[in-house]
C-alpha positions in Angstrom: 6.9 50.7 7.0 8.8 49.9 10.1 9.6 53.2 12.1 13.2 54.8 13.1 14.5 54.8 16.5 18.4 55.3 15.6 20.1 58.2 16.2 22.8 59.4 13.5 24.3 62.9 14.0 26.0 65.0 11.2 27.0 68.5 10.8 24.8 71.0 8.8 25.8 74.4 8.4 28.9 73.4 11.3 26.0 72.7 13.7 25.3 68.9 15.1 22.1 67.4 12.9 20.8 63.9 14.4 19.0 61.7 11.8 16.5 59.4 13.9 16.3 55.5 12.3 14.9 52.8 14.0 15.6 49.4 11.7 12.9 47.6 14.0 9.0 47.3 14.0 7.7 46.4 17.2 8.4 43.5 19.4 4.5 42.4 19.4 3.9 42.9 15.6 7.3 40.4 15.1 5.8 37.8 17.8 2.2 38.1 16.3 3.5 37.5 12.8 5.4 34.4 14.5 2.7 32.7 16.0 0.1 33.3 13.2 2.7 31.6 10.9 4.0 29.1 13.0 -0.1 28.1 13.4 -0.9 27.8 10.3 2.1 25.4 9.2 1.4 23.4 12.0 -2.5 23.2 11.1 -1.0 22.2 7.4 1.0 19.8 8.7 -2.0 18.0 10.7 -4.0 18.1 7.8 -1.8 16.3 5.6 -0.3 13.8 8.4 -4.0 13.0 8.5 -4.6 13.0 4.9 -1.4 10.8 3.9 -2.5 8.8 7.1 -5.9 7.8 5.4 -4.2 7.3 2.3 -2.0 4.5 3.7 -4.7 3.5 5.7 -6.7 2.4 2.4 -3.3 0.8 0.1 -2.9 -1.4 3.3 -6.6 -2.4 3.5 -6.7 -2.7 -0.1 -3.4 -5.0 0.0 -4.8 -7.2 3.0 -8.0 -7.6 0.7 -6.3 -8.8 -2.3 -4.2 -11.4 0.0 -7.7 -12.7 1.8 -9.5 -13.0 -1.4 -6.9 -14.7 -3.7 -5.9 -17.0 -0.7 -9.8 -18.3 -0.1 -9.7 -18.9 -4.0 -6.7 -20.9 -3.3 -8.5 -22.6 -0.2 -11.7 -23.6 -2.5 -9.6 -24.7 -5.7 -7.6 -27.1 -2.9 -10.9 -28.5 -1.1 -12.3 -28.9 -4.8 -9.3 -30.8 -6.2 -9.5 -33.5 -3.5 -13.0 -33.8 -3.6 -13.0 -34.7 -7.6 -10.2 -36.9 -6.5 -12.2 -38.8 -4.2 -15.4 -38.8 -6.7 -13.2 -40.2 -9.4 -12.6 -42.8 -7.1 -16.0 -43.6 -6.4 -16.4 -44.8 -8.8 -13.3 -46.4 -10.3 -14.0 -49.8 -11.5 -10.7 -51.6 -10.7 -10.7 -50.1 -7.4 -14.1 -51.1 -6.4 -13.7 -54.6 -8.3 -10.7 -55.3 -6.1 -13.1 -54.1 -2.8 -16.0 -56.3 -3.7 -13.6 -59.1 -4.5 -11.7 -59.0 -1.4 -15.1 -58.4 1.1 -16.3 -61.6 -0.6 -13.3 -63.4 -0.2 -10.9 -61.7 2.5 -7.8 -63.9 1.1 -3.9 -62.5 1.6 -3.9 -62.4 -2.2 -6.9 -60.1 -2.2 -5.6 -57.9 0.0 -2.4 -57.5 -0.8 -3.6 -56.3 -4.5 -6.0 -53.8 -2.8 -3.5 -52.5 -0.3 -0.9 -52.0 -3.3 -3.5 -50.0 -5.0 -4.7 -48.3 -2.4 -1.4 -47.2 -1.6 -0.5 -46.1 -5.5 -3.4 -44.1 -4.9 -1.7 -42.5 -1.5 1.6 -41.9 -3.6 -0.2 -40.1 -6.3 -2.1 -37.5 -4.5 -1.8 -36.0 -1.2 -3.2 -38.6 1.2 -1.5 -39.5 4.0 -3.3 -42.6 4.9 -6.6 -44.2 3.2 -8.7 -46.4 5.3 -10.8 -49.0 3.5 -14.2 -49.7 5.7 -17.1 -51.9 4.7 -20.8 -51.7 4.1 -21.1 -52.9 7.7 -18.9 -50.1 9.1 -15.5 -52.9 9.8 -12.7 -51.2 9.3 -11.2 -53.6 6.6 -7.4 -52.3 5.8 -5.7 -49.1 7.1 -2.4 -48.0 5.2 -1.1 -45.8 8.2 -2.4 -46.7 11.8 0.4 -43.7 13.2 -2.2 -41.6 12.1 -4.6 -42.5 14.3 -7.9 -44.8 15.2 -11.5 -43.6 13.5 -12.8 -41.4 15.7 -16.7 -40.8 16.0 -16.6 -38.1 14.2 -15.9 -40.4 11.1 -18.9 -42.7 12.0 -20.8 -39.5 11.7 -19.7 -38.4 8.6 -20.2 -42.2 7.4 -23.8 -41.3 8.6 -24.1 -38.6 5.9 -22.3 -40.2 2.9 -25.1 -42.9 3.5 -27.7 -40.0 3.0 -26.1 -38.1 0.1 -24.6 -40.8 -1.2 -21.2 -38.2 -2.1 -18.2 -37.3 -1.1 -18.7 -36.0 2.6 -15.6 -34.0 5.0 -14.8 -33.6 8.5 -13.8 -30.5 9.4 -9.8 -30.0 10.2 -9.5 -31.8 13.6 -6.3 -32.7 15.9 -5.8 -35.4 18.2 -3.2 -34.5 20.4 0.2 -32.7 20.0 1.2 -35.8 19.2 -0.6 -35.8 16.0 -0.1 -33.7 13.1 -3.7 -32.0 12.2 -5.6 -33.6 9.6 -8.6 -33.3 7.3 -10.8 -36.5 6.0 -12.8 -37.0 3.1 -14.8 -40.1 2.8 -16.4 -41.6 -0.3 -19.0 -44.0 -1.1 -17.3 -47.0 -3.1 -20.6 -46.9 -5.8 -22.0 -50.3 -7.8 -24.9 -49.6 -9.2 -25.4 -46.5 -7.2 -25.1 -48.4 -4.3 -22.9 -48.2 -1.5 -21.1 -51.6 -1.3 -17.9 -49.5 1.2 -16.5 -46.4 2.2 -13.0 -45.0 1.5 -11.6 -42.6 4.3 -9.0 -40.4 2.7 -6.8 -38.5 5.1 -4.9 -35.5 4.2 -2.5 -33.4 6.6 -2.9 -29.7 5.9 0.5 -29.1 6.9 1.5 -30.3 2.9 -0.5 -27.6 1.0 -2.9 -26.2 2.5 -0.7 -24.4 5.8 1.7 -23.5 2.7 -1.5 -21.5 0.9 -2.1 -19.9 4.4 1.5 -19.0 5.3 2.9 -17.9 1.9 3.3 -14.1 2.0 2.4 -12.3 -1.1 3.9 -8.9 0.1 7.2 -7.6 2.0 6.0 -6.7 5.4 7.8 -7.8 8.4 4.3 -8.5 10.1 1.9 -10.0 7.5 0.2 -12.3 8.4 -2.3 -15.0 7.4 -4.5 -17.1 9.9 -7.8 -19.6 9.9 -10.3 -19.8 13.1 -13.4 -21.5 13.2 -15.8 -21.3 16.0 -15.5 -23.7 18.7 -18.2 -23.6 21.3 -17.7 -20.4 23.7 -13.9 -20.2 21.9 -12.3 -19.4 18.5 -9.8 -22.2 17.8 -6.8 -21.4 15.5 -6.2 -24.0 12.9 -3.1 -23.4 11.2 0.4 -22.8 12.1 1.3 -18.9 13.7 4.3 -18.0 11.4 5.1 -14.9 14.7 5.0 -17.8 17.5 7.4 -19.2 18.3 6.3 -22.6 18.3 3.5 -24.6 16.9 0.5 -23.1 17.9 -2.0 -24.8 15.3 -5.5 -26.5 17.3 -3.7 -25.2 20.4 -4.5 -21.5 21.0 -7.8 -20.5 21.4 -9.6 -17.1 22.2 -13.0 -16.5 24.1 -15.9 -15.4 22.2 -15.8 -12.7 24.4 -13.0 -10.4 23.6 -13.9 -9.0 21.0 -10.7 -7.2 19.5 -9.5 -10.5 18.4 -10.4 -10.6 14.7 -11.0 -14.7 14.6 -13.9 -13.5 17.3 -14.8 -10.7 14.9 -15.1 -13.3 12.2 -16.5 -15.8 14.4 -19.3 -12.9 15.3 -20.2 -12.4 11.8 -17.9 -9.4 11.2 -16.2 -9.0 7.6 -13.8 -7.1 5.4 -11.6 -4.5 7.3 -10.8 -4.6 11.0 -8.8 -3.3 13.4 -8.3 -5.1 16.9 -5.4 -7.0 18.3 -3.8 -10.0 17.7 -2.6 -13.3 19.7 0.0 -11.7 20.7 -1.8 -8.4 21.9 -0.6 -6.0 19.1 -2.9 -3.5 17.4 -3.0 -4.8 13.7 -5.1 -4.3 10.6 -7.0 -7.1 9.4 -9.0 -8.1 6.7 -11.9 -10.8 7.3 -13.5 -13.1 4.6 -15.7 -16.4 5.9 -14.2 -19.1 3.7 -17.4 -20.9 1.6 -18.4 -24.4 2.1 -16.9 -24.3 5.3 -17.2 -23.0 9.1 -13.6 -21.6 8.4 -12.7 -17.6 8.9 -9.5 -16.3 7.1 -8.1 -13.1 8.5 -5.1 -11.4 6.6 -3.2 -9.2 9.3 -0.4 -6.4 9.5 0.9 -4.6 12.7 -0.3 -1.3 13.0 3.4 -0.2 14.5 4.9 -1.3 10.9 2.2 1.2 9.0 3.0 3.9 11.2 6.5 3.0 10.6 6.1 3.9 6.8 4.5 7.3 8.0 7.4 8.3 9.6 8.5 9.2 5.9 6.4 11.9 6.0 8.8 14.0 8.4 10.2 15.4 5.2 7.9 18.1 6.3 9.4 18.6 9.8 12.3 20.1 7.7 10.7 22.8 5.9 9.3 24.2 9.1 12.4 24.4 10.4 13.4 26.1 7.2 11.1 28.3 7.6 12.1 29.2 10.9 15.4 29.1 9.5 14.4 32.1 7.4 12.4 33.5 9.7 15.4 34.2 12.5 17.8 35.2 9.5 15.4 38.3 8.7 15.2 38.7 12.3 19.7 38.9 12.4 19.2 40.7 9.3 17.2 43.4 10.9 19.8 43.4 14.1 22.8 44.0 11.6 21.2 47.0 10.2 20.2 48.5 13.1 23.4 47.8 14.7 25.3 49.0 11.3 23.6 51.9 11.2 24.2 52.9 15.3 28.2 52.2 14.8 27.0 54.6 11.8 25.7 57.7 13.7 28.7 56.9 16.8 31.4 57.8 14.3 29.8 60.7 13.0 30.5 63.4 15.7 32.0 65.5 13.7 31.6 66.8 10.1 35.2 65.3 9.0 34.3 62.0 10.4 30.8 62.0 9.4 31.8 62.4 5.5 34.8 60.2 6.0 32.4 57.3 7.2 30.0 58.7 4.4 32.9 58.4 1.7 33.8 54.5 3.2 30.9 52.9 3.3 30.0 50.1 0.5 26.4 51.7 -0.2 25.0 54.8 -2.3 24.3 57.9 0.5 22.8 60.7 -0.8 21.8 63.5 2.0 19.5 66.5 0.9 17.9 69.1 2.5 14.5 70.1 3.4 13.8 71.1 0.0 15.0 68.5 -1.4 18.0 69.6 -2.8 21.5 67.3 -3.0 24.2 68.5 -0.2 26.2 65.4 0.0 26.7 62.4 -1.8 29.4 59.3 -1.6 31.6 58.0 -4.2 29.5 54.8 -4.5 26.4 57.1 -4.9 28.5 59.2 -7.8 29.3 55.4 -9.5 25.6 55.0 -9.2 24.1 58.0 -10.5 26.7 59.1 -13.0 26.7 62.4 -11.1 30.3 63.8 -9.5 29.3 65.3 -5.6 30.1 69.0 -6.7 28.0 68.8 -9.4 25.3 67.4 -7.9 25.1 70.0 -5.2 22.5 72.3 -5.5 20.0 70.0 -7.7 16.9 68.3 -6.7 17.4 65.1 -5.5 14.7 63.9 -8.2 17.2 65.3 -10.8 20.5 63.5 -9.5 18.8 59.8 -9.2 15.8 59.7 -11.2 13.5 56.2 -10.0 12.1 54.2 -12.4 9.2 51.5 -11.8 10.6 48.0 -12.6 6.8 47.2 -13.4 5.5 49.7 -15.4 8.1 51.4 -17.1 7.2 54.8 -15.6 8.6 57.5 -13.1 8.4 57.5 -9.7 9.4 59.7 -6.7 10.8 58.8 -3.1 8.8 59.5 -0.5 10.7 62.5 0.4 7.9 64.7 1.6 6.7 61.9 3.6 9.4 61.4 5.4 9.8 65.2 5.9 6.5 66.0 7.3 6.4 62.7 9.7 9.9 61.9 10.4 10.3 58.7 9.7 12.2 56.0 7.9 10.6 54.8 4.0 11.6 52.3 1.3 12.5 54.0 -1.4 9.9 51.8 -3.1 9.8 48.2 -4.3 11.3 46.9 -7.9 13.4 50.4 -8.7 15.1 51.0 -11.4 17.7 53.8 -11.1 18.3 55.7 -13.8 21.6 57.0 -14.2 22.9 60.3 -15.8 24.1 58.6 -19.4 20.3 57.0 -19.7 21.1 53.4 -18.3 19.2 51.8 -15.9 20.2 49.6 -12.7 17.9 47.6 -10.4 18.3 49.4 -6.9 17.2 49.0 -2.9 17.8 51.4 -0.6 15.6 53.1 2.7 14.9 57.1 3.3 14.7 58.7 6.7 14.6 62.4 8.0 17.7 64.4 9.1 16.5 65.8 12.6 19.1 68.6 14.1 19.5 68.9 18.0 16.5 70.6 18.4 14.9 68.1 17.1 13.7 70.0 13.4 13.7 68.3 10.3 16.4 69.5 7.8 16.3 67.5 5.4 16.7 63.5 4.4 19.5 60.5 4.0 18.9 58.2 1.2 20.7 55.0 1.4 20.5 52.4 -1.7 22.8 49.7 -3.3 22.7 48.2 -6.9 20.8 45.3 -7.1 22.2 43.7 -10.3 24.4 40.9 -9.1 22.1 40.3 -6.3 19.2 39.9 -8.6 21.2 37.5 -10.8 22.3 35.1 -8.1 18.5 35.3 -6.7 17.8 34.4 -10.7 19.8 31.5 -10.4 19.1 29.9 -7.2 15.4 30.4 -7.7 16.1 28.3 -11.2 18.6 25.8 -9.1 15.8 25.6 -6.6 12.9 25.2 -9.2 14.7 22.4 -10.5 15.6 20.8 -7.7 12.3 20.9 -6.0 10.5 19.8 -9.4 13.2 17.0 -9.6 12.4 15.9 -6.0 8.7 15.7 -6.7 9.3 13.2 -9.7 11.4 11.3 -8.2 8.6 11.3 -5.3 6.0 11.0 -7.7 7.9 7.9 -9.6 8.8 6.1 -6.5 5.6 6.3 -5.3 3.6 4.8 -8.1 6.5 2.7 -9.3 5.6 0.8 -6.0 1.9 1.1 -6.0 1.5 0.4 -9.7 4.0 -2.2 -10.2 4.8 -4.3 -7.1 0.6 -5.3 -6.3 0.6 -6.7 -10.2 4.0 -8.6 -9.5 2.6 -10.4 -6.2 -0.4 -11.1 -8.2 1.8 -12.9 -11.4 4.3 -14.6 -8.3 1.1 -16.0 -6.5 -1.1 -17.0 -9.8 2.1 -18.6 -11.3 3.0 -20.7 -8.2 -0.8 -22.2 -8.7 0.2 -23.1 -12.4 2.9 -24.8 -11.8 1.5 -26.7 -8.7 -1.8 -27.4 -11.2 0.1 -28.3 -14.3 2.8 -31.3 -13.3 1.4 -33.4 -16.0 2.3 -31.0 -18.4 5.9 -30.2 -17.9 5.9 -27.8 -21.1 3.3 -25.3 -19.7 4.9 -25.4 -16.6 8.3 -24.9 -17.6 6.7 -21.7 -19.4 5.1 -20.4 -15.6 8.2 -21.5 -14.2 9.8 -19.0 -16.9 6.8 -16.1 -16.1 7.7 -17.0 -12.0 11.4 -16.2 -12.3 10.8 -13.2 -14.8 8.4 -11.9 -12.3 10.5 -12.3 -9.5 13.7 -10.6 -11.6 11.2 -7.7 -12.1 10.4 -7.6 -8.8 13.8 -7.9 -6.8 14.8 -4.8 -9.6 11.5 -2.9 -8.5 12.8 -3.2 -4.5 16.7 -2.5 -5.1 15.3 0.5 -6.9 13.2 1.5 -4.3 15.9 0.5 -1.6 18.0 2.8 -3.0 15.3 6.0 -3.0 14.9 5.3 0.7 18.4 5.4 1.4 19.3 8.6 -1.0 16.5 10.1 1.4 17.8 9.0 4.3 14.9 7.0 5.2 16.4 3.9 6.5 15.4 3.4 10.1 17.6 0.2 11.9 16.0 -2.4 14.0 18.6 -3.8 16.1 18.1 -7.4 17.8 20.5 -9.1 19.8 20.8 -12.8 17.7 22.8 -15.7 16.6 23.2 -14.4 12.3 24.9 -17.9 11.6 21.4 -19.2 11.2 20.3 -16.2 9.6 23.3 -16.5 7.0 22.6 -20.1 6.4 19.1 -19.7 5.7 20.1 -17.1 3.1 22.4 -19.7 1.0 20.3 -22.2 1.5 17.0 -19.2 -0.4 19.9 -19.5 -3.3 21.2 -22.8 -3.9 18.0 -23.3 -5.9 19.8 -20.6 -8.0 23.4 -22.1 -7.8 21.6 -25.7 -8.8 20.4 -23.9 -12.3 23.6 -22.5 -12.7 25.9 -26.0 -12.3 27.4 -24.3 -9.4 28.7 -25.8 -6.0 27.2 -23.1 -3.1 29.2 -23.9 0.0 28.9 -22.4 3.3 31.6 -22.4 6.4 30.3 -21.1 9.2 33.6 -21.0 11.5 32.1 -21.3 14.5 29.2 -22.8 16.0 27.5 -19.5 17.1 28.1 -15.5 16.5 26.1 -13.1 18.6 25.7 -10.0 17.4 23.6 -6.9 17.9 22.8 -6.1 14.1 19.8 -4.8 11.7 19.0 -8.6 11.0 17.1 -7.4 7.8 19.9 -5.6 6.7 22.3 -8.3 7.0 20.0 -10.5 4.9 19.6 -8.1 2.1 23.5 -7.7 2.3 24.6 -11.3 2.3 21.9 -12.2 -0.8 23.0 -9.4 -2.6 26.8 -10.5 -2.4 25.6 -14.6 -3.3 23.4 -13.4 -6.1 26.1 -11.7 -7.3 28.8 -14.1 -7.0 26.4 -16.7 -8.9 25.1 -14.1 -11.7 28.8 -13.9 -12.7 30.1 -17.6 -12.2 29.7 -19.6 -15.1 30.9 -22.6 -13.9 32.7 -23.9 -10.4 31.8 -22.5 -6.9 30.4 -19.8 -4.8 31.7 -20.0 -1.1 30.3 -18.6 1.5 32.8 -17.6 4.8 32.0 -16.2 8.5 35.0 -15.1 10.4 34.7 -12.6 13.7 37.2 -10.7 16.3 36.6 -8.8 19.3 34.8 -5.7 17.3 33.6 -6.7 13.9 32.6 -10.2 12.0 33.5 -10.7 8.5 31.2 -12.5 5.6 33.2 -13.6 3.0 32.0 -14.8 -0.1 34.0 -15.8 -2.7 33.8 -17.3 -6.5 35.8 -19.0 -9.3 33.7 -16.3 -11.5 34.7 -14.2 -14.2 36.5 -11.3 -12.3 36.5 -7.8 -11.7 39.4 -5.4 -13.5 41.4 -3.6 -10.8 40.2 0.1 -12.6 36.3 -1.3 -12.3 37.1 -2.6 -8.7 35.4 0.7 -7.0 32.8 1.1 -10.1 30.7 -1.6 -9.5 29.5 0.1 -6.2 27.9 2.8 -7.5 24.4 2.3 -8.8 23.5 1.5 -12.0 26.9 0.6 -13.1 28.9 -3.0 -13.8 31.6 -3.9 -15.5 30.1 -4.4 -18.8 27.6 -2.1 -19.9 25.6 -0.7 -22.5 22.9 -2.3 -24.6 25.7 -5.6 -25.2 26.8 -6.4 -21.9 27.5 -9.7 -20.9 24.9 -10.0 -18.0 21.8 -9.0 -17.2 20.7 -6.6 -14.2 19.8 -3.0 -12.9 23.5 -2.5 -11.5 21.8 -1.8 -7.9 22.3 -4.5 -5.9 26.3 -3.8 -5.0 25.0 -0.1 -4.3 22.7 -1.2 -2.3 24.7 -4.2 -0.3 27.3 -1.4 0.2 25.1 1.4 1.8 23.4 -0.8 3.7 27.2 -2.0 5.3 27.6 1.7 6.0 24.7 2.1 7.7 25.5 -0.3 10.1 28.8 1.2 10.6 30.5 -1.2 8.3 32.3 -1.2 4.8 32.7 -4.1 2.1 35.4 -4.7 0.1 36.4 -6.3 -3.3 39.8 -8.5 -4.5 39.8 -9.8 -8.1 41.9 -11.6 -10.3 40.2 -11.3 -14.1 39.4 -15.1 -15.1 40.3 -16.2 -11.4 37.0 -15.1 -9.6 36.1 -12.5 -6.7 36.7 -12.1 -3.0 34.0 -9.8 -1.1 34.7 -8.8 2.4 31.4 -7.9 4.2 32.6 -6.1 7.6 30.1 -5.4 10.3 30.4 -4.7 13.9 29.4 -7.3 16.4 27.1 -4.4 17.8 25.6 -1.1 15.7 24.2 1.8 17.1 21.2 3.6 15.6 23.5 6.9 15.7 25.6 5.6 12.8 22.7 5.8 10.4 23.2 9.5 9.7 26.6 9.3 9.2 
């Protein structure tokens, strides 16, 4: 119990009586507590910033995994494809009828009919050129000479279809800059099992196997996928950087040496997780897999900077320290106020009158015995409390007058009078009291005891100060409820969030990147693949719901961090009607786009702009049954204007402001007209505010919409809290 330094003189017996409180407990108790508190949350906060940074750690590791694995699947089914290709035309009769007919008799006629087959067989699969050489290595007809001469390297791979007598491959290879890379396969034309030619099939990667390697099958900024191979002393990237900024494929290379890279990692045997740096000298996760049948490495990448990024989430905690602090200084203030309250309190009380006119003022119960205990004066918020009037009080014990009651127990307990008494100091009356009063009811109560010390410094007697509790303890009841609720809603909506995008958004990429392989593998069955197509557009429905959704958490918990480049967004607008016109095609619709100008620099959050833009298109085309979708770019000194407007369906003037809050449209309910979360305007709208702009909405029912996007030509991160 903290000790009593204040003193508060009264008059007893027409003499001066000072009453000694001291609302403090030492300076170096307070600062101990302090530091041992403060310690210990920030040891709980580096344990679980260390815990949540393992956590992500793993997901991102796990994620780079999945990617590597499904895309060297993708690799083997592509190599495999073309080699079955080239087997089947081993062997195909008409094919090497026409060969042996032509080598016997190298007529026009002869040739012509092999060239047009030869070149059926080009427009068919993915071959960019075939050459057609003989049993005697002549190089007899070649569909595509811009492709280049036969190299060595195809007279030693000749060399080994003569000893396998099968399908045989270069490995990817690049003439020049010039040339486009390219990959060969060359089969043994068979008669009899014997080799009477050679077909040399050529096949630029560029057309489906760069697209396996570059498609991203998550939504990080950084991703990455790439394929090395080892190249003497060097490991030589073989496919196009999608973070260059120009075609880096057979041109970059990296010495065996530095050993961060993780094509040298690869190169050096290394597999599965890694963390070095990249071509362009960033930190990043990686995940290696050797690619089988070949001497190619694939490495799935992220930037470490973008994971860390994610962890910046975790802040959250940041705020309940400061809470804590928060609540910490408050008791401290709290403590000040009393002990300042109670020395304005002894001030005033020089004399008897003004001592019991303070006593008779003041808000709280006051109670003063003497030193045996018995009541001498009492306030008329103490006579409210007890039931007792002050004259009859007089003269009882104080035990008689306010009888204490354990809140816990139900039984009777006394102050610590005689404590107080014998050492002179300040008490709490005790913790959970019930006061019961003269008619038998009972009232929760607080209140502090301290001596009553007279000029010579004797003990006289004691001050009791308490106050009724009951309509503090209510509104305690209710915020600790309010807060309950709160903090349990916060953790589902934590909880949900979180797995909604663990759970949910792996299994989608998996269903986006299997169905693009189904409908790539099933052309010559346009029912099945209309059905993936079906499963692909479902999937991706499913999916853009899952990232509104999750969009939207971020920004209801202020979590939206801008990135702000300095860039041309015509192109960046472009490119995002273009990503819809596939949409506006199925739809009948006419998707226009009228730039305005032919640049418009501006210092933006280029993401948000995108998600922004597409959300406003989507819209427009979702609720545009027939006609156009036009898409507007308009700027002035300050701000540039997107406008985007349709011949759609229309908006009533009392649903105008509706639309933009989530979850809502204009028709609703199990029946409406169209389908959707009703997040995307929500989102498109808060994203506009956190770049210091606004959007707004004109609409005609049965006439269409017109959607203003406004956004200043340069943000500033400090709008993002506003």
């Amino acid at each position: 119990m903290n000790s009593l330094k204040q003193v508060i003189y009264i008059f007893n017996n027409k003499n001066f009586v000072i009453i000694k409180m001291n609302l403090f407990s030492s300076k170096k108790r307070v600062y101990t507590l302090f530091g041992v508190l403060s310690l210990l949350i920030i040891l709980s906060g580096y344990w679980y910033f260390l815990t949540s940074w393992e956590k992500l750690e793993t997901e991102r590791f796990d994620a780079l995994k999945y990617n590597a694995v499904l895309k060297t699947i993708q690799i083997i089914n592509w190599n495999d494809d073309i080699i079955r290709h080239a087997n089947e035309l081993s062997e195909n009769k008409i094919l090497v009828d026409a060969y042996l007919a032509f080598n016997k008799n190298r007529s026009p006629e002869n040739k012509k009919t092999l060239e047009t087959y030869l070149e059926f067989i080009t427009e068919s699969n993915w071959f960019i050129n075939i050459v057609l050489i003989s049993d005697k290595n002549e190089e007899l007809i070649n569909l595509n000479k811009k492709t280049g001469e036969l190299l060595p390297l195809h007279w030693q791979t000749i060399e080994k279809v003569n000893e396998t007598k099968q399908v045989v491959t270069t490995d990817l290879y690049r003439i020049s800059k010039r040339y486009d890379p390219s990959i060969d396969y060359i089969t043994p034309l068979l008669r009899n099992s014997e080799i009477k030619g050679y077909l040399l099939l050529q096949v630029n990667p560029r057309r489906r196997l760069y697209s396996v390697v570059l498609t991203r099958l998550d939504s990080k900024k950084t991703s990455e996928t790439l394929l090395f191979r080892r190249d003497g002393d060097s490991v030589l990237y073989l496919n196009n950087l999608r973070l260059a900024d120009y075609d880096e494929s057979f041109l970059l290379k990296k010495p065996v040496s530095d050993s961060s890279n993780p094509g040298v990692a690869g190169a050096r045997g290394v597999k599965g997780k890694f963390l070095g740096k990249d071509y362009r000298g960033k930190e990043v996760y990686s995940w290696i897999i050797p690619v089988p049948r070949t001497n190619w490495i694939i490495a799935t990448k992220v930037d470490k900077s973008e994971i860390i990024d994610e962890l910046i989430a975790e802040t959250v905690w940041i705020i309940a320290f400061t809470i804590l602090l928060i609540s910490i200084v408050a008791l401290f203030l709290a403590y000040n106020y009393n002990k300042k309250k109670v020395s304005i309190f002894t001030r005033l009380w020089k004399t008897e009158g003004e001592f019991k006119t303070t006593l008779y003022s003041i808000g709280e119960a006051i109670i003063v015995t003497n030193i045996d205990g018995q009541v001498q004066l009492m306030n008329h918020v103490a006579e409210k409390l007890t039931g007792w009037k002050e004259q009859e009080a007089k003269g009882h014990s104080f035990t008689q007058v306010a009888e204490f009651i354990s809140e816990d127990t139900g039984e009777k307990t006394f102050p610590p009078i005689y404590r107080s008494v014998t050492e002179g100091i300040s008490l709490n009356l005790g913790t959970r009291l019930l006061l019961r009063k003269k008619d038998g009811s009972n009232i929760p109560v607080d209140g502090t005891i301290a001596a009553v010390v007279n000029t010579e410094k004797v003990i006289t007697g004691v001050i009791v100060v308490f106050s009724d509790q009951t309509e503090n303890r209510e509104r305690i009841k209710e915020l600790t409820i309010a807060k309950n609720k709160a903090e349990e809603m916060n953790r589902v909506k934590s909880s949900f969030f979180t797995n909604m995008s663990h759970e949910l958004r792996t299994p989608f990429i998996g269903i986006l990147g299997f169905t693009e392989i189904l409908e790539d593998r099933l052309e010559s069955e346009p029912d099945i693949q209309e059905m993936a197509n079906g499963i692909r557009k479902s999937a991706n429905r499913l999916l853009d719901t899952l990232e509104n959704l999750l969009t939207f958490s971020r920004i209801e918990n202020s979590r939206i961090i801008l990135t702000l480049e300095e860039k041309d967004i015509l192109p960046v607008i472009k490119k995002e009607v273009e990503q819809q016109q596939e949409f506006a095609i199925d739809s009948a619709l006419n998707l226009e786009f009228k730039p305005g100008a032919s640049e418009l620099i501006a210092t933006t959050d280029i993401g948000l702009v995108r998600v922004i833009t597409s959300s406003i298109i989507k819209n427009g085309i979702k609720f545009t049954e027939k006609g156009f979708v036009r898409v507007e770019v308009f700027k002035n000194d300050l701000y540039f204007n997107i406008v985007i407007s349709d011949s759609g369906t229309g908006i009533p003037v009392d649903k105008q402001e509706l639309i933009f809050e989530e979850f809502r449209q204009v028709s609703e309910g199990m029946g409406r007209d169209f389908e959707g979360a009703g997040l995307g305007l929500t989102v498109a709208k808060k994203y506009a505010e956190v770049l210091g702009g606004n959007i707004t909405v004109k609409s005609e029912v049965g006439k269409g919409s017109v959607f203003t996007i406004l956004l200043p030509l340069v943000s500033k991160n400090d709008e993002v809290g506003n």
